[in-house]
ZADO-1210 file (C-alpha; in nm, 4 decimals, padded with zeros to 6 digits):
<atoms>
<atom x="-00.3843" y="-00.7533" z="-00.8271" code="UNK" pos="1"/>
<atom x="-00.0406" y="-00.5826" z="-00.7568" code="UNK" pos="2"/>
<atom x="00.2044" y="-00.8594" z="-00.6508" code="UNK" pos="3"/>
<atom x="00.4571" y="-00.6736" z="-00.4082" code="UNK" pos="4"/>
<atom x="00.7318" y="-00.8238" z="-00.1829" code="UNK" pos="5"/>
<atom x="01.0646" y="-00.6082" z="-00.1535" code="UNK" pos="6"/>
<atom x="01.2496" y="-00.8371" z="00.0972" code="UNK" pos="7"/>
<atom x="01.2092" y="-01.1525" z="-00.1069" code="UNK" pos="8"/>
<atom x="01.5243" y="-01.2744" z="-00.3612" code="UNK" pos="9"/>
<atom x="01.4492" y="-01.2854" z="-00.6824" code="UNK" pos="10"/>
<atom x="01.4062" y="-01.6738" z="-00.6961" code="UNK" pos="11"/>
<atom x="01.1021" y="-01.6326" z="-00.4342" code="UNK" pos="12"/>
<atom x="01.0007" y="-01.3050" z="-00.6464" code="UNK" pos="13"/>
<atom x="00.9976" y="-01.5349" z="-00.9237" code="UNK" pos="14"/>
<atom x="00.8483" y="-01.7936" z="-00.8192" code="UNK" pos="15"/>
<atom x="00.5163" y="-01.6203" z="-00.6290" code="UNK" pos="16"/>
<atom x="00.4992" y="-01.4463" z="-00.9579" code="UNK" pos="17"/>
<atom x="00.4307" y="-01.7444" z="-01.1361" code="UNK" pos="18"/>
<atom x="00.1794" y="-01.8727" z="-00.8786" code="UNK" pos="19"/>
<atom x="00.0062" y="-01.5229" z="-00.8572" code="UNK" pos="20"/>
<atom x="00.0173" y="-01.4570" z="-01.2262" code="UNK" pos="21"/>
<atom x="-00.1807" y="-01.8133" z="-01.2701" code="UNK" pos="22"/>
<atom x="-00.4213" y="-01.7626" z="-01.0276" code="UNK" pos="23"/>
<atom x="-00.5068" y="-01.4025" z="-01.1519" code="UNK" pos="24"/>
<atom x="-00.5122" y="-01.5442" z="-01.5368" code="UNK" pos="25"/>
<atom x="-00.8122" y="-01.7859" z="-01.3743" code="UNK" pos="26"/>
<atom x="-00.9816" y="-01.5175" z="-01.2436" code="UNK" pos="27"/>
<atom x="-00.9639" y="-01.3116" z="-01.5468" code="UNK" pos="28"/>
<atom x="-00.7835" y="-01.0404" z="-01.3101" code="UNK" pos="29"/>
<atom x="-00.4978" y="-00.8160" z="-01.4073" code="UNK" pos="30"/>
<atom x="-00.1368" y="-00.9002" z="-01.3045" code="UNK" pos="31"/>
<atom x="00.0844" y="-00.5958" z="-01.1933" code="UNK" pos="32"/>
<atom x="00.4360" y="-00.6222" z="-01.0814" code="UNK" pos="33"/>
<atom x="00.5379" y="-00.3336" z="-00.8077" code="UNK" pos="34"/>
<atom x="00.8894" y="-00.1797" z="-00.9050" code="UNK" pos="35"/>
<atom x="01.0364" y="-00.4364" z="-01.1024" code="UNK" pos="36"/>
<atom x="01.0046" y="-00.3924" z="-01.5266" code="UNK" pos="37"/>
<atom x="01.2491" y="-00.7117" z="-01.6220" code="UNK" pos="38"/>
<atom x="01.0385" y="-00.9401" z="-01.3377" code="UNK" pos="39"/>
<atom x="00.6854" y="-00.7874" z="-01.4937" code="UNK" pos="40"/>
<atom x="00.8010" y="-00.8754" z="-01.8933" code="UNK" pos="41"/>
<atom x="00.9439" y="-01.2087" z="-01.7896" code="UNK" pos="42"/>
<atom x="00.6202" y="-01.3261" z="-01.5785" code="UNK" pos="43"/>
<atom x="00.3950" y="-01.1719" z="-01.8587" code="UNK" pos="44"/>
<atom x="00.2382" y="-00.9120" z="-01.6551" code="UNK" pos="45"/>
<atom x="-00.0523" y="-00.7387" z="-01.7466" code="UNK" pos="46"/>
<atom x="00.1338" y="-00.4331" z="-01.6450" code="UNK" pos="47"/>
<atom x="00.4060" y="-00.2476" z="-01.4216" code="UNK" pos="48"/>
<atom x="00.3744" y="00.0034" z="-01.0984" code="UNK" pos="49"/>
<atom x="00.6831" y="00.2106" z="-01.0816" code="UNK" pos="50"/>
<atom x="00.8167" y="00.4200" z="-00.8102" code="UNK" pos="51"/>
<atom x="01.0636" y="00.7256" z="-00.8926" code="UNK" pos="52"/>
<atom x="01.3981" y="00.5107" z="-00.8259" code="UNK" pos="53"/>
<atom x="01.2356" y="00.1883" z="-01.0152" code="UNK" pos="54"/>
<atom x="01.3254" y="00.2752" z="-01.3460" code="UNK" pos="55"/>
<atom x="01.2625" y="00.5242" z="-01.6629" code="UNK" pos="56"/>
<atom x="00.8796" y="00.5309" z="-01.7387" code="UNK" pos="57"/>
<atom x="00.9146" y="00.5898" z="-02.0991" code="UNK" pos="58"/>
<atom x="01.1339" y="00.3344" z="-02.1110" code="UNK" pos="59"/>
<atom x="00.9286" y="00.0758" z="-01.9552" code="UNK" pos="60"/>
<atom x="00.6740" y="00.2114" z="-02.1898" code="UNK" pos="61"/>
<atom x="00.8359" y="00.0898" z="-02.4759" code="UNK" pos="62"/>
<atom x="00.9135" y="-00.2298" z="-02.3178" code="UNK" pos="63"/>
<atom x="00.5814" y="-00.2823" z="-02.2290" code="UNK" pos="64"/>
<atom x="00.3921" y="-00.1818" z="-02.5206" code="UNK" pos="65"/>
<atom x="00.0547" y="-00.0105" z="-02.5253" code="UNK" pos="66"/>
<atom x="-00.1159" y="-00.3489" z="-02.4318" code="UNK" pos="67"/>
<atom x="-00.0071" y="-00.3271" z="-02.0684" code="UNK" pos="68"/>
<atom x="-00.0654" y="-00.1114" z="-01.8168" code="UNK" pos="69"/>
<atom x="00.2088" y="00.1373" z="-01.6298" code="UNK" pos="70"/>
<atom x="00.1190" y="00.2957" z="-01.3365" code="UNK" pos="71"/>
<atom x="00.3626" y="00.5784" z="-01.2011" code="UNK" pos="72"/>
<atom x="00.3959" y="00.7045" z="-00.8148" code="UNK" pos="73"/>
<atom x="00.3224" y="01.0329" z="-00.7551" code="UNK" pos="74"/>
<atom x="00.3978" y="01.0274" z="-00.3785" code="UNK" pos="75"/>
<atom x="00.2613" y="01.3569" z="-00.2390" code="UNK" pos="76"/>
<atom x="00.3700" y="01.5600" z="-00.5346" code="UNK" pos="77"/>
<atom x="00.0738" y="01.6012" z="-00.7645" code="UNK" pos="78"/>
<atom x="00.3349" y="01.8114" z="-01.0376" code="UNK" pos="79"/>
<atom x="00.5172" y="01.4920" z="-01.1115" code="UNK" pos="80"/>
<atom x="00.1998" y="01.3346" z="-01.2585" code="UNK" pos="81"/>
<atom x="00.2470" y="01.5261" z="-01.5889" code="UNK" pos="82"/>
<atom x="00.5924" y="01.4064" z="-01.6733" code="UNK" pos="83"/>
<atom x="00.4344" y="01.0390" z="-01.5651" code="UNK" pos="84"/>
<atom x="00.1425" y="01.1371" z="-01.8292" code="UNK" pos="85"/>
<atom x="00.4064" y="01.2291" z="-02.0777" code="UNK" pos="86"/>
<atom x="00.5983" y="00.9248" z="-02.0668" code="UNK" pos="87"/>
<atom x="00.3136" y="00.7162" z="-02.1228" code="UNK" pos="88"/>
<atom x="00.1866" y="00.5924" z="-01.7619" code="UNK" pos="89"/>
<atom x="-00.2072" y="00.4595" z="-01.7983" code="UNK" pos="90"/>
<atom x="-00.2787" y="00.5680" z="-01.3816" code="UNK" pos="91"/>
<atom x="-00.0880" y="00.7672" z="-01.1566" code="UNK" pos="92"/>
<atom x="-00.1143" y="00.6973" z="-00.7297" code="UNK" pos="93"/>
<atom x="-00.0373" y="00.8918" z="-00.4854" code="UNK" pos="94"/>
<atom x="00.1298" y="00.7908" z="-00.1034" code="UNK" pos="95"/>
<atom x="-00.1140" y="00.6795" z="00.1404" code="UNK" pos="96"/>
<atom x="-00.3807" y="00.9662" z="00.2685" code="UNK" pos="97"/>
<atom x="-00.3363" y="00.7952" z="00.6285" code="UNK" pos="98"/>
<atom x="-00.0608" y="00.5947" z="00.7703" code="UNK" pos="99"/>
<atom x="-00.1280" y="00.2037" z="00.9557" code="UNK" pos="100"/>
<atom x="00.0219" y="00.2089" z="01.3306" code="UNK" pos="101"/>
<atom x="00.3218" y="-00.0199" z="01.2216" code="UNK" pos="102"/>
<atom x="00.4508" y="00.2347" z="01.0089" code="UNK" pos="103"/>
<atom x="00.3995" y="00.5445" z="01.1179" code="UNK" pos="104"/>
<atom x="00.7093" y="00.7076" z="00.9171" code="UNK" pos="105"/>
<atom x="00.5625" y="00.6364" z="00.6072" code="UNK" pos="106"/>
<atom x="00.5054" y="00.8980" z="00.3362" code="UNK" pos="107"/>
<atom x="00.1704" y="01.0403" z="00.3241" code="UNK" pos="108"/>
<atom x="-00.0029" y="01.2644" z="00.0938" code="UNK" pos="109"/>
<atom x="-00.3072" y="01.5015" z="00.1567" code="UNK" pos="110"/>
<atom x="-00.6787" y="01.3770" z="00.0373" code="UNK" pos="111"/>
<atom x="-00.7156" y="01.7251" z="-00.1507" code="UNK" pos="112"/>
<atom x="-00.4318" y="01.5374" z="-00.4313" code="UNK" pos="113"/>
<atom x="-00.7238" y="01.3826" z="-00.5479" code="UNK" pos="114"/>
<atom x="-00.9305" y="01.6724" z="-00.6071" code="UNK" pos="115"/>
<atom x="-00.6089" y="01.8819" z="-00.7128" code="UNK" pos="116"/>
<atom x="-00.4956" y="01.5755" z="-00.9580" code="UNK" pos="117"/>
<atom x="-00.8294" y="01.5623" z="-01.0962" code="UNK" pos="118"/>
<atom x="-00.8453" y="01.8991" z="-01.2491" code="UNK" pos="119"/>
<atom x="-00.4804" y="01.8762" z="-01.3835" code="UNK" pos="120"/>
<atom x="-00.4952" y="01.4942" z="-01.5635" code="UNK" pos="121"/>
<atom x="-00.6956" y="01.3137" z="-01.7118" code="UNK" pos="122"/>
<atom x="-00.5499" y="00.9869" z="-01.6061" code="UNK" pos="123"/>
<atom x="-00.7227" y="00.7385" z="-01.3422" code="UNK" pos="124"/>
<atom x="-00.5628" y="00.7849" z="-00.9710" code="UNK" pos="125"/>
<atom x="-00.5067" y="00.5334" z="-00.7472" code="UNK" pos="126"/>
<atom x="-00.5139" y="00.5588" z="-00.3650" code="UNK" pos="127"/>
<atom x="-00.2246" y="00.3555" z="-00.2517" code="UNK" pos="128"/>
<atom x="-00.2983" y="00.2257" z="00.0880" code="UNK" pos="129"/>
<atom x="-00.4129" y="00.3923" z="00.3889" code="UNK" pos="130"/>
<atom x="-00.7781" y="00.4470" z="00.2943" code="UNK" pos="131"/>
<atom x="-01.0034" y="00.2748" z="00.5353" code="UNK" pos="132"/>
<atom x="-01.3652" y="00.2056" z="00.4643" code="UNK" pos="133"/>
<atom x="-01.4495" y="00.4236" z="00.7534" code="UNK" pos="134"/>
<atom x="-01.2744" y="00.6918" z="00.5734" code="UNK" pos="135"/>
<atom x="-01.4441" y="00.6355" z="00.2328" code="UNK" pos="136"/>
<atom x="-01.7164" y="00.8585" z="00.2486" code="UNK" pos="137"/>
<atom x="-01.4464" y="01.1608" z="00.3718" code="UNK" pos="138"/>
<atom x="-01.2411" y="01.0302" z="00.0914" code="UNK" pos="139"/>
<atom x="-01.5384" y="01.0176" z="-00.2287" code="UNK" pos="140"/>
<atom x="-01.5735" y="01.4294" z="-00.2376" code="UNK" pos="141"/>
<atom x="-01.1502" y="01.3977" z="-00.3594" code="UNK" pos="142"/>
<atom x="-01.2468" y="01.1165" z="-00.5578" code="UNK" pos="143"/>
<atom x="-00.9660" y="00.8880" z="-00.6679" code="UNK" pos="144"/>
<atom x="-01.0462" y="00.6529" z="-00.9139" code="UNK" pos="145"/>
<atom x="-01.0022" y="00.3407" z="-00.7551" code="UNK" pos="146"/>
<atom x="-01.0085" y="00.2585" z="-00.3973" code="UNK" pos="147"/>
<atom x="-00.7862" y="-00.0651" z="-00.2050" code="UNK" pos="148"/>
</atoms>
């Protein structure tokens, strides 16, 4: 479970992470923190999703440890996935392959990423939003490793 709310302060930040971090230990899910490395360590996270203006990866890296995960945004440009690699990112994700009605300015990257990002890393990829269940079966031949 990715907790993610960019408008909240970092009391409410804080204090949904708490609440979502408990509920996930119950459920024996992973806890990831979207763009925020101090907020992940201080919650203790399971792990950290970082954008390109959210921080150094290797950094967080060696925050982190090897015993959480650090996923890295790849947007729609499938060459930054090696540097992500390189600094020690566990999954890389790509922008969303279609974009919701409310936000129809939002970045989005091709399906064939997938197939592209495949052959280049070795690294799980992560669909990040926009994949409908209607699209699924259009979206398996690219084959990202997890699906929303």
């Amino acid at each position: 479970m990715q907790y993610r709310n960019k408008t909240a302060g970092p009391e409410l930040r804080l204090e949904q992470g708490r609440a979502l971090a408990a509920l996930c230990r119950t459920a024996g899910a992973a806890f990831i923190v979207n763009d925020d490395l101090a907020l992940a360590l201080e919650l203790g996270a399971d792990g950290v999703h970082l954008g390109a203006d959210d921080g150094d990866l290797a950094e967080a890296r060696r925050r982190l440890g090897l015993g959480r995960l650090l996923g890295a945004s790849c947007y729609d440009r499938i060459g930054t996935g090696r540097a992500a690699a390189q600094a020690g990112a566990d999954y890389l994700a790509s922008a969303a392959s279609s974009v919701p009605a409310p936000n129809p300015a939002r970045l989005r990257a091709p399906l064939a990423i997938f197939a592209e990002a495949r052959r280049r890393y070795t690294l799980p990829l992560v669909a990040i939003g926009g994949i409908t269940c209607k699209m699924r079966p259009r979206c398996t031949r690219q084959a990202p490793t997890q699906w929303p």
